[in-house]
Structure formats: C-alpha cells, structure tokens
C-alpha positions in Angstrom: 221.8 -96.1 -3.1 218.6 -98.0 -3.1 217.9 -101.0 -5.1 215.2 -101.9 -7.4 212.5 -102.6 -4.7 212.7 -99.5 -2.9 209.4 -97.6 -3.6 208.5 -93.8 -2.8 206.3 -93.2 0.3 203.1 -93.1 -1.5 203.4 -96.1 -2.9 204.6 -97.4 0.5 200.9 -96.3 1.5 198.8 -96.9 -1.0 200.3 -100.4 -1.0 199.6 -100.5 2.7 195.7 -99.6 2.1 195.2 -102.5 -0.8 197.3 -104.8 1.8 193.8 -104.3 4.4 190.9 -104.6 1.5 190.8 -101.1 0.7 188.9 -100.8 -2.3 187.2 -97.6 -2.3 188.5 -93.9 -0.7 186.9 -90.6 -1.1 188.8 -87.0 -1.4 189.2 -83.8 -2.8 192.2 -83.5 -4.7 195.0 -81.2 -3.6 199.0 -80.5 -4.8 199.9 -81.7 -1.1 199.8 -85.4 -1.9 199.4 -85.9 -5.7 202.1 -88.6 -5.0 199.5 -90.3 -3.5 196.8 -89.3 -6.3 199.4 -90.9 -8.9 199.9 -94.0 -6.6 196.4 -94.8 -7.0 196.0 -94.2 -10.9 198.0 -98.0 -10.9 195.4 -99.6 -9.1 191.9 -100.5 -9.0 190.8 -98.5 -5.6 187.6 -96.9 -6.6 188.6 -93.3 -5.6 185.5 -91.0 -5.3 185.9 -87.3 -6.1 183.9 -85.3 -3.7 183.3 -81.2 -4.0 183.7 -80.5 -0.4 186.1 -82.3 2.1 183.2 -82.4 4.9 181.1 -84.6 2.3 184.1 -86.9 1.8 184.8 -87.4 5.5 181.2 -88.1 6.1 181.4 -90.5 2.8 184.4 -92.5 4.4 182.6 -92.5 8.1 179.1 -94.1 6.5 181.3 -96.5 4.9 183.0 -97.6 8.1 179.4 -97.5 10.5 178.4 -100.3 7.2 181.4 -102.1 7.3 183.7 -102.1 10.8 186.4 -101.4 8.9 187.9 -97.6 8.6 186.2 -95.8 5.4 189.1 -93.9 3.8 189.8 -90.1 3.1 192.2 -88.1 1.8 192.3 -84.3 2.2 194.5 -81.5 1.1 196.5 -79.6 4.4 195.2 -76.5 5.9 191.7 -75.5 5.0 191.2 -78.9 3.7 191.8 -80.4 6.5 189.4 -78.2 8.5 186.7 -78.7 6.5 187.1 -82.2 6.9 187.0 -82.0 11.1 183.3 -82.5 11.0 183.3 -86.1 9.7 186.2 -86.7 11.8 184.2 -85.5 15.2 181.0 -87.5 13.7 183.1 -90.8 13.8 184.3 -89.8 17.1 181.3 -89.8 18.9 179.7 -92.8 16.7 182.1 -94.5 17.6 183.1 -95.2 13.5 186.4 -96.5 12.6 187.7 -93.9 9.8 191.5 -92.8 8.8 191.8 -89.5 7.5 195.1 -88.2 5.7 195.7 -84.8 5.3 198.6 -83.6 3.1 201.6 -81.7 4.9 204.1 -79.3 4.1 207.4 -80.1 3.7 209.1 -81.3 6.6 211.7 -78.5 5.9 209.3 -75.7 6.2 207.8 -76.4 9.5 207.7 -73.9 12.4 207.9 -71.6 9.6 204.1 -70.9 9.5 204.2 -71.8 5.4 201.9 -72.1 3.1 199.0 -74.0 4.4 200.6 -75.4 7.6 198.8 -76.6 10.6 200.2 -78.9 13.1 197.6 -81.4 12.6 198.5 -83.3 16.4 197.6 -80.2 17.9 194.2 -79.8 16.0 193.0 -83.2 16.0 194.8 -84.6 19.2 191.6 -83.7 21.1 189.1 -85.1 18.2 190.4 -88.1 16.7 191.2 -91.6 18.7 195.2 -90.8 17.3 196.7 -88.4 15.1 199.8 -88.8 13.8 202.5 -87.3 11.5 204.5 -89.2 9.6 208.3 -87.8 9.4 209.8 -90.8 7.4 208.8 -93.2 4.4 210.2 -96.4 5.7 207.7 -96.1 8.6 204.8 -95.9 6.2 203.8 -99.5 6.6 204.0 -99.6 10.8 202.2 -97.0 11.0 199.5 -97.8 8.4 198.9 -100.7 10.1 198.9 -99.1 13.6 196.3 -96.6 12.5 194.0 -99.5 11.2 194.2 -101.4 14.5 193.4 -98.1 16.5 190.7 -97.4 14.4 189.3 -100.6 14.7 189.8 -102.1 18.4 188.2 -101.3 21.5 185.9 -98.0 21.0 186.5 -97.9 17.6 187.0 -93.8 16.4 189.3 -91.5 13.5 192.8 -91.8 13.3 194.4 -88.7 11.5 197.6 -89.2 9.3 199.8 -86.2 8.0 201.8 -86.7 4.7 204.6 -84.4 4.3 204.8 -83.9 0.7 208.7 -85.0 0.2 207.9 -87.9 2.4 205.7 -89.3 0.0 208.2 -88.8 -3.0 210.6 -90.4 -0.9 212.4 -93.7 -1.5 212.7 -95.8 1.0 213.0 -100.0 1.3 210.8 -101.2 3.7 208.7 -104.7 4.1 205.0 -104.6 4.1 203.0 -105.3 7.3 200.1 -107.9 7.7 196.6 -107.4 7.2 195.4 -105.9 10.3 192.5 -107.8 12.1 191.1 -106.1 15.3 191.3 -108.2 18.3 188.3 -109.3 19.8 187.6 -108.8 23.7 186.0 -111.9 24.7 183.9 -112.1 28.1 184.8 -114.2 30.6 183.0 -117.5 31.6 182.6 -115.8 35.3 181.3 -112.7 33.7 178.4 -114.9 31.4 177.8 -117.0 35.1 177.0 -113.4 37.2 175.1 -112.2 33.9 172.7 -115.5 34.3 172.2 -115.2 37.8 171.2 -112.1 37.5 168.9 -112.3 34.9 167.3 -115.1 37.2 166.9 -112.8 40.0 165.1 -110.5 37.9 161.4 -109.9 37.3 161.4 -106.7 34.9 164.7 -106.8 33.2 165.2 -104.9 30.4 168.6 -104.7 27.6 169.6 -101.8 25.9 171.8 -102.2 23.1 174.1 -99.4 21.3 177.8 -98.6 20.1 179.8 -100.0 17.9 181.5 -103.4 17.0 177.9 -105.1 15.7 177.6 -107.3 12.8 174.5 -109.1 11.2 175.8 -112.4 12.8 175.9 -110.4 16.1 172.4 -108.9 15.6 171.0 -112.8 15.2 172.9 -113.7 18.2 171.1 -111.0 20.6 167.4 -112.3 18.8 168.1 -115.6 19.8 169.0 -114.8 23.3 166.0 -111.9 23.1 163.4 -115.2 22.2 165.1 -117.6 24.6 164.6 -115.0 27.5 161.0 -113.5 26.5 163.6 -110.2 26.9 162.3 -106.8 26.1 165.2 -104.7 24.2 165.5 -101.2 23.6 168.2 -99.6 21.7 170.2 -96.3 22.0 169.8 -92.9 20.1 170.2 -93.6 16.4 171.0 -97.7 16.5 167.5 -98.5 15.4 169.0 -101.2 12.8 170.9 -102.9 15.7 167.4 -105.0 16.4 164.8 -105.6 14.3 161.5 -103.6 15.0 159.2 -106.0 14.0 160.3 -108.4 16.6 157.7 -109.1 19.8 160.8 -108.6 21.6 161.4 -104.6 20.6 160.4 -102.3 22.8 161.4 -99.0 21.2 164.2 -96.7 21.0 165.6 -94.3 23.8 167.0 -90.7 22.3 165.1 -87.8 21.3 161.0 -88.3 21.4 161.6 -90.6 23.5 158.4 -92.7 24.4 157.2 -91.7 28.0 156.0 -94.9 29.1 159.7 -96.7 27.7 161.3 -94.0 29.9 159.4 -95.0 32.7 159.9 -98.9 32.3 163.7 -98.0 32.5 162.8 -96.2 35.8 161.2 -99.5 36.8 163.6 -102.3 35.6 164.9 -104.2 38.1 167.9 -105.4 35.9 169.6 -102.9 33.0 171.7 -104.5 30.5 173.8 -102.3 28.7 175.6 -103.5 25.7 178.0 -101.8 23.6 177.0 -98.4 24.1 177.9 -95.2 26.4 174.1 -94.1 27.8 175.6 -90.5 27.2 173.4 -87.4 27.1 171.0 -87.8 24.5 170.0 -91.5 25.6 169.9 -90.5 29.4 167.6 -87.5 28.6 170.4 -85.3 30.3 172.1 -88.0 32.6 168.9 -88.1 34.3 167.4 -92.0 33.6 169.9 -93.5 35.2 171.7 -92.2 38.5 175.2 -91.2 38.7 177.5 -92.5 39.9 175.5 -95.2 41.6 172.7 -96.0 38.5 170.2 -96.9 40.9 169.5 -100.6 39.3 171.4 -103.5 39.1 173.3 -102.5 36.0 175.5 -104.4 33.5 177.7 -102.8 31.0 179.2 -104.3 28.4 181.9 -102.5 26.4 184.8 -102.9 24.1 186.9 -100.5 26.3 187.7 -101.1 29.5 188.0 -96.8 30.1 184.3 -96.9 29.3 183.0 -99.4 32.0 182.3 -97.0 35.4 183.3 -93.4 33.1 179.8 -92.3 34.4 177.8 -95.3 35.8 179.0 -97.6 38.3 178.3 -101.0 37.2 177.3 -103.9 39.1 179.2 -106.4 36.7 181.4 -104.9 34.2 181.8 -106.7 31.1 184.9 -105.8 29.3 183.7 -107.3 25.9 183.3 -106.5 21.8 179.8 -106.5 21.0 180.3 -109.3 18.5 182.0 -111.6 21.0 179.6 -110.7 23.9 176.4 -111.7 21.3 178.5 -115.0 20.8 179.0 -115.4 24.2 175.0 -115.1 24.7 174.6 -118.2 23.1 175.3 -120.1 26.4 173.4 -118.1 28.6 170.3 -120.3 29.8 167.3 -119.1 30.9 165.2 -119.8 34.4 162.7 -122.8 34.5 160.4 -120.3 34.6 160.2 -116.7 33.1 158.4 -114.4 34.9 158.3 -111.1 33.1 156.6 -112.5 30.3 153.8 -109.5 31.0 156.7 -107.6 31.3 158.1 -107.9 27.7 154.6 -107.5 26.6 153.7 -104.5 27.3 157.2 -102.9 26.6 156.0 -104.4 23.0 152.8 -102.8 23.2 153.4 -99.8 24.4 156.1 -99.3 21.7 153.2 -100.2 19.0 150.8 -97.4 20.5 153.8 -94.8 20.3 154.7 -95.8 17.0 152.0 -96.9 15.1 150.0 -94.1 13.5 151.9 -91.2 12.4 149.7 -88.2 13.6 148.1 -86.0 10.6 150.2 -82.5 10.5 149.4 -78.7 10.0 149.5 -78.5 5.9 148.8 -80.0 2.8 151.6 -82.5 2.9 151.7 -85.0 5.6 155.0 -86.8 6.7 153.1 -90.1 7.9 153.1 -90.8 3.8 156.4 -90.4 3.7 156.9 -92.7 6.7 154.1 -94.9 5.3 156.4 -95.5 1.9 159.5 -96.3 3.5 157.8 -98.7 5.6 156.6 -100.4 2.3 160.1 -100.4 0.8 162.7 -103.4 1.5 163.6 -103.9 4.8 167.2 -103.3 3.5 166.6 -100.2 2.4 168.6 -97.8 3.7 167.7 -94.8 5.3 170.1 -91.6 5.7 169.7 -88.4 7.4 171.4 -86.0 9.2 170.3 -83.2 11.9 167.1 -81.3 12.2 162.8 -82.3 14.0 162.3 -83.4 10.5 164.6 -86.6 11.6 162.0 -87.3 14.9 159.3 -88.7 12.2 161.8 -91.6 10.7 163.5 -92.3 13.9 159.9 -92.3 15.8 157.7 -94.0 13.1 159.8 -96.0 10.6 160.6 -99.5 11.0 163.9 -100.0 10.9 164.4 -104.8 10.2 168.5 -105.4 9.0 171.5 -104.3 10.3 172.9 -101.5 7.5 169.2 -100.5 7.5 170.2 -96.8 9.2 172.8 -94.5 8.3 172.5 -91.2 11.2 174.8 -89.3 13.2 174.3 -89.6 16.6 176.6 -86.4 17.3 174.1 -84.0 15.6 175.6 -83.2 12.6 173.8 -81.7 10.2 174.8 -82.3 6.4 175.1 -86.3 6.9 172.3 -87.4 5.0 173.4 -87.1 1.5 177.0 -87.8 1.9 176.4 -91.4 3.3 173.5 -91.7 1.3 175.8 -92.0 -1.5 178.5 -93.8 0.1 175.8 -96.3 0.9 174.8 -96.9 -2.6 177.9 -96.9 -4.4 179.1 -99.4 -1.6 176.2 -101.3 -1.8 173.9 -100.7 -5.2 171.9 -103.7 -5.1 170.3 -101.9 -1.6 167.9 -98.6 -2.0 168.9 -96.0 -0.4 167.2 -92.7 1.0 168.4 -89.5 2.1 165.7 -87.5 4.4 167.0 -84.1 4.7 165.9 -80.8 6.1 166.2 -78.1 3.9 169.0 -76.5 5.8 170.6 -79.9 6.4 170.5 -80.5 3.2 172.7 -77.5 1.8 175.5 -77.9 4.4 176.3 -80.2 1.7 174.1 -80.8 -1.4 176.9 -80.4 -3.5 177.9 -83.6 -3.3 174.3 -84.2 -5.6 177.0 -83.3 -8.2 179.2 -86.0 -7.4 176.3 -88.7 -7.2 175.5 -87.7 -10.5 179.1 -87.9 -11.8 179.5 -91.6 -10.5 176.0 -92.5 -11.6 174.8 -93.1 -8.2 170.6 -93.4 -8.0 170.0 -92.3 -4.8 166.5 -90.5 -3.7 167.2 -87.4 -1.3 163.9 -86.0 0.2 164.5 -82.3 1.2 161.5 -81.5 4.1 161.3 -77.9 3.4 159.9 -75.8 5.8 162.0 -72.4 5.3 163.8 -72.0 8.6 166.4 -74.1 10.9 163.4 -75.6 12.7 165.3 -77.4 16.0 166.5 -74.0 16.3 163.3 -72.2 15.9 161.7 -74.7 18.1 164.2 -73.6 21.0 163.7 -70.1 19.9 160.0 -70.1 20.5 160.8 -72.0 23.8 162.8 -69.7 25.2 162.1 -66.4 23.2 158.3 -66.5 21.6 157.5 -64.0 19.6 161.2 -63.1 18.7 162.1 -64.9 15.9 165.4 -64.4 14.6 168.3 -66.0 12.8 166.5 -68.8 11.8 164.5 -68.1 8.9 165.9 -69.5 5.4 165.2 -68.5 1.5 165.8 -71.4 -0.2 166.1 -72.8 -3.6 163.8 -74.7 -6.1 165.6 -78.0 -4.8 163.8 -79.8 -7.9 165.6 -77.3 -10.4 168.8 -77.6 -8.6 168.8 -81.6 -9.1 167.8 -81.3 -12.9 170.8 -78.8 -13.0 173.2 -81.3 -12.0 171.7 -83.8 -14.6 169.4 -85.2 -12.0 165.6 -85.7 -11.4 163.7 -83.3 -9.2 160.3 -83.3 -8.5 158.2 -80.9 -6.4 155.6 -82.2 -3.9 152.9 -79.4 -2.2 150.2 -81.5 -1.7 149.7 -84.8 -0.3 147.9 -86.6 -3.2 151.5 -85.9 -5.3 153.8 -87.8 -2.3 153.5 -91.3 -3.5 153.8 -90.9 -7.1 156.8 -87.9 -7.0 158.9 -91.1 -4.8 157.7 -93.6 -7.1 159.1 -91.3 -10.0 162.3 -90.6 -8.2 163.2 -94.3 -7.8 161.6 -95.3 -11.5 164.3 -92.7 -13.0 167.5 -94.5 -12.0 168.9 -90.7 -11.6 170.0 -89.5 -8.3 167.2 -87.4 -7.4 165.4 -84.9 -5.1 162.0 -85.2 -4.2 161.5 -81.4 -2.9 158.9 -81.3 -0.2 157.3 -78.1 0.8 156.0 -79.1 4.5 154.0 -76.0 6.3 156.5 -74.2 8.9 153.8 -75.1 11.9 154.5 -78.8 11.5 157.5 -78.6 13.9 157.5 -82.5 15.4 155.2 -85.2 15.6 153.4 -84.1 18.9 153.6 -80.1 18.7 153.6 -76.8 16.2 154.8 -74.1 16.5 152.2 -71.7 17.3 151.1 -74.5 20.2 154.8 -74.0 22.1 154.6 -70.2 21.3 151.5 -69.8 23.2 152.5 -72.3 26.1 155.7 -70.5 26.4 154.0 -67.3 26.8 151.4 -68.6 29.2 154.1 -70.0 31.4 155.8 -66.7 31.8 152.5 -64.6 32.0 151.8 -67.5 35.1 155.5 -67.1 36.8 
C-alpha cells in the first residue's frame, strides 16, 4: 500500500522539470504519455503545441543555445520519435543542452515488436550525449536530475528519456532531487601563467572563440581582455553573437565564405587561441587551416571536456576549462609592457571591414544587400534565425551581429531551423525582434509550425529567399555536373497566401523599391508573417552566379 504522498510517475517528472526552472516545453501530443500531458494541465509550464515533432525539437534546442539550460520536448514513440532525431543531432553537434522524452510502450510488451516500439538506446545511443529508458517510477527523480547535469556539463549535448506508459501511471514514493547546477571547470592558476607567457612571446597572435558554455557576462569578460591585449578575435562557424562585430577588436568569422585574407592571417599567427570550440570541418575548411596532429602553431585549447583537448589537434597547453570560467579567469591575465601586434590587430580589423562592408549588387530585380542593410538598422538584440541553404552566406557574411542571443543557426547544416527557433526565440523572449531568413526549400521542411506561431500569437517576421530550386545543391551540381541539372528544381507556393491562410501577414517582394516597406509592414502588423521574396535563380552567393560557375566548370574540363 502506498500512502497519501506517493504520486504516479508523471507527476514524479513533471515535478522534477518545475524543481530545475522549467517553465516552457514544446511537443506534439500523443496517447504514449498523456499521463504526462495531464501532469502538466496542474501547472503553469507554458507547453507549446507544435504540428511536427522536428519543429518542436528544434523549438526546445533554440531555447537551450539562448539559455544553457536544456529546452524541453516531449514526443510520442516510434515515428514521433524519429521525426524528432533531427533537432536531437542539431543539439549534438552545437553542442546545445536539450532533453527529449519520447513515450514507450509498455514495459510488458517489449521484444514483442508492438505497436510503435523502438528501442530508443539503440537509435539514439550514437546521437544523443545519453539515452536512457526509464523501467521504474521511483527512479524518476535520479534520473531527471542526471539527465539535466549531462545535458548541461562539459560539452553540453541531448539526453533522450523513454517513458513507458504504465510507468508514468505508476505510484511510487520517492523524494525529490535538488536543483541541478552544472559544475563549472575552472582553469588552473599554472594554466592562466603558460597562457601569459605565451601571449608575451607572441607578435601576431590571434583567438578564436566558439562552442558552448558562453553567457553575456562571459562575452564582456573576453572584450575586456580583447581591449587590454590590442587582441584580434575571430569566431567559429555560426557563433557570430559570441563577440561583438563592431568592436576594433573583431576580425571576422571563420566557416563558409570564409574571408581569404582572415584565412591567411590564421596561416600566419604565431600564437592560436582556441576557446570553447572544436575547429571541426567547416571552421578548418576541411581540416586543412590547421595541421594535424601537430597544428603547426603554438596552439591553446580551451574546452569544457577534457576528450576534446588533443581529439584532432595537439595542443601546446591544454586548458581543461568552461567558457564562462576560462572568460573569468581572463580577468587576471596581464598584458606585456609593450604590445607589439598592434598593426597586427589592425589590419585583421580592416580587412574584415573590406570583406564585409558593402554587400555586392546581385543578378535581378531584388537585391539581398537591402535586406542585409535593414537588419543592420534593427536593434542590436534582434534576433536573427535561419537554417541551411547560400541564401544564409549573405547574413552570416554581411550582417553585424553586437549581443550575445543576437544569432540563432545550426552549425550542423540543418535545414528547417529558421522558423522553429524563430518562434522559440520570441515567445521566450517577446520584448526582442526576431527574424527568420529562410530559403524557400528550407523553409517548407517546416513552415508548418507558421500555424503554431499564429496559434500562440507569436509576431515573428520569416523572410522566405525564393529562388525556385535547392540552390547549395544546384551550386555543387553545376560544379561538378554543368549543364545537367537535375533533382534540384522546386515549384513552390505563393508563401504570402500561405501566411494569410494561417491568419498571418504575407507580403510579396519582386522588386527592390518594395523590400523596405513589405519588412516595415511585416513588423507594423504584430502578425507572424512572411515576407515572400522572389530573388533571380542566378544570384547563387555573394561572389558568384550560376551561369559564372557553369561556364568555369566547363572551361576547366574542356582545359584537362
């Protein structure tokens, strides 16, 4: 017999969730945990209804890139569950703590192949940071609180959680565990010592910073050090917001387009400090900036997880170090009498400028440097979402990215991000605008979640580059196979009529003169809405079109 304080393994959870500050979780609803669904009726978590679990993962991973604490989902089992797996491999490789928990058969049905069932540690195992099922309520708190501890500390990534059904309806007497707080790896006083010596010894040093584990506290901490040092720093593929771009001190970013001349200053520096990210293959253009195993530079890395330091690139000091409590640690760091690389950090400023400044005109009557040019004007907390496509190399190249929480983008690729953590964004944080830049085939991998930022009431502006084709694709295509397009075409929808279908605003933009004042509708309508922009096919990136690489690829082979 139990007594009067047992409580059912859903409420053991949801308990669990409100015990760590969860406030907000995003899901599709399905029969596999409505224990869980009717756990949350009681309380005040703000649980989002999405259309499609892909959207809701990559809701709950946007919150947790914003906030360092895991965003939330909850997914029904089987097909569910796999159509979650693409937010769950985005906060893999971002590096985004996130807990997904998928409902499970019944614990007496497994083996069986029922209804549904998938054995969720053999699917996940190689994709999440830990996945877990849970085989007994009374456990519910441990291993709620695990999760949130593995989710947070050292790299953070996903944990995945199956519910068997008749776990959660059943009773069990169990204590709640503490609040979890991740640990934080602090850098030794000898480490911060070598680090200064070094830096003395140098006379083109340059810092890269990237990962995870930053905060706006953080941020300040690395601008100070960045002024105190005369420093130029670079950041990795997609952490634009982790320094801000107006500083004298900013020298670019380093991930697709990159700048040549930044690429070659790496090659150059005498002294590489890495902190907080991996370098992995899109920031090493292939592995090849760096040397491996031996980088070929004096090279610090600083990382949360000690498996990360010497993975690929053999450090010469290894700092075993959060990126919060290595930015505090800066703080002590002093610099030389005298800084000599004060040309040095100057021209890494400069020749970011002269990459960045002017967004070239493109082929067609709509140009993207006025869409760069208005999200320069807006607030430097703005936020600005996108997911995968070229149309992503003119914001990541050209905008100016000024606060941490400024930049919402998948460094795995994935298309389908922009909208999702668009709205998760906004409905986390509605004082902020927010943007979503989308390509027109990113954008319908999961547009129907326009439906649920109209259900909640969330004003978000999604700008749909349309250009009728998968153009990274077609850009490879005509690389490698000119003049034989195919499977990359697209038909696509009045994206306008589509918005004002869910009850939103849409507006159409085919010539330049219309790109300011369709954006200034969008925002003046309080609606989420879609500003549909019908960009010619040719302009393929900033610096090429598509006819240009057809005929080089052909003049190539006609030379060889």
């Amino acid at each position: 017999m139990f007594s009067a304080s047992a409580r059912t393994g859903a409420r053991l959870l949801v308990d669990a969730l409100i015990a760590n500050g969860v406030t907000r979780a995003f899901g599709v609803p399905g029969e596999s945990y409505l224990d869980v669904l009717d756990a949350l009726s009681d309380t005040e978590v703000d649980f989002v209804i999405c259309r499609q679990e892909g959207g809701a993962a990559m809701m709950a991973e946007a919150v947790g890139k914003l906030t360092g604490r895991p965003g939330i989902c909850f997914v029904t089992r089987g097909p569910g569950s796999t159509n979650a797996s693409a937010g769950v491999h985005i906060a893999q490789q971002d590096s985004t703590p996130m807990i997904l928990f998928v409902g499970q058969i019944a614990r007496s049905m497994r083996g069986r192949e029922a209804f549904q069932e998938v054995d969720y540690r053999a699917v996940f195992g190689p994709l999440a940071k830990w996945a877990v099922e849970i085989d007994e309520a009374a456990r519910i708190p441990e291993i709620i609180a695990r999760a949130f501890r593995v989710a947070m500390q050292g790299r953070p990534g996903p944990v995945v959680i199956a519910l068997p059904e008749d776990v959660l309806s059943e009773l069990a007497e169990a204590p709640d565990a503490p609040a979890v707080e991740p640990a934080e790896t602090w850098p030794g006083l000898t480490d911060m010592m070598r680090l200064q010596k070094m830096l003395w010894a140098a006379k083109k040093p340059l810092m890269i910073l990237g990962g995870a584990r930053w905060n706006p506290k953080a941020i300040a901490s690395v601008t100070r050090f960045a002024e105190r040092f005369d420093l130029p720093v670079a950041v990795s593929f997609r952490r634009q917001m982790l320094f801000p771009a107006d500083h004298a001190s900013y020298a670019g970013d380093i991930g697709f387009s990159l700048n040549p001349k930044l690429g070659a200053r790496l090659k150059e520096a005498d002294l590489v400090i890495l902190a907080g990210g991996r370098f992995g293959e899109v920031p090493s253009q292939g592995y090849s900036l760096l040397g491996i195993p031996d980088p070929g530079v004096p090279l610090v890395h600083v990382h949360a997880d000690p498996d990360e330091l010497g993975r690929v690139y053999q450090p010469t000091l290894a700092i075993n170090a959060s990126s919060a409590a290595f930015a505090a640690a800066l703080e002590g760091v002093q610099p030389p009498n005298s800084i000599v690389w004060g040309e040095w950090r100057a021209g890494a400023r400069a020749d970011y400028l002269g990459w960045t400044e002017d967004p070239p005109a493109n082929p067609g009557p709509v140009q993207m440097a006025t869409l760069v040019r208005y999200l320069r004007a807006l607030p430097p907390e703005t936020t600005i979402c996108n997911g995968a496509g070229n149309f992503a190399i003119w914001v990541h190249r050209f905008h100016r990215f000024r606060a941490f929480g400024s930049q919402l983008a998948p460094t795995s690729g994935s298309m389908g991000y922009g909208l999702p953590a668009a709205i998760a964004a906004k409905r986390a944080q509605p004082e902020r605008p927010v943007v979503a830049v989308c390509g027109d085939g990113d954008f319908l991998m999961t547009g129907q979640e326009f439906a649920t930022a109209v259900q909640y009431g969330v004003p978000v502006v999604a700008v749909v580059v349309d250009n009728g084709m998968y153009g990274t694709i077609r850009m490879h295509q005509e690389r490698e196979y000119p003049t034989r397009v195919f499977g990359t075409s697209l038909k696509n929808p009045d994206f306008a009529a589509y918005a004002r279908a869910f009850g939103g605003f849409g507006v159409t933009v085919e010539r330049d003169e219309r790109f300011v004042p369709a954006l200034d509708a969008a925002f003046a309508s309080g609606l989420p809405s879609i500003v549909h922009v019908k960009l010619d096919p040719e302009a393929i990136t900033p610096s090429t079109t598509l006819t240009a690489l057809r005929e080089k690829s052909l003049g190539d082979r006609s030379v060889s």
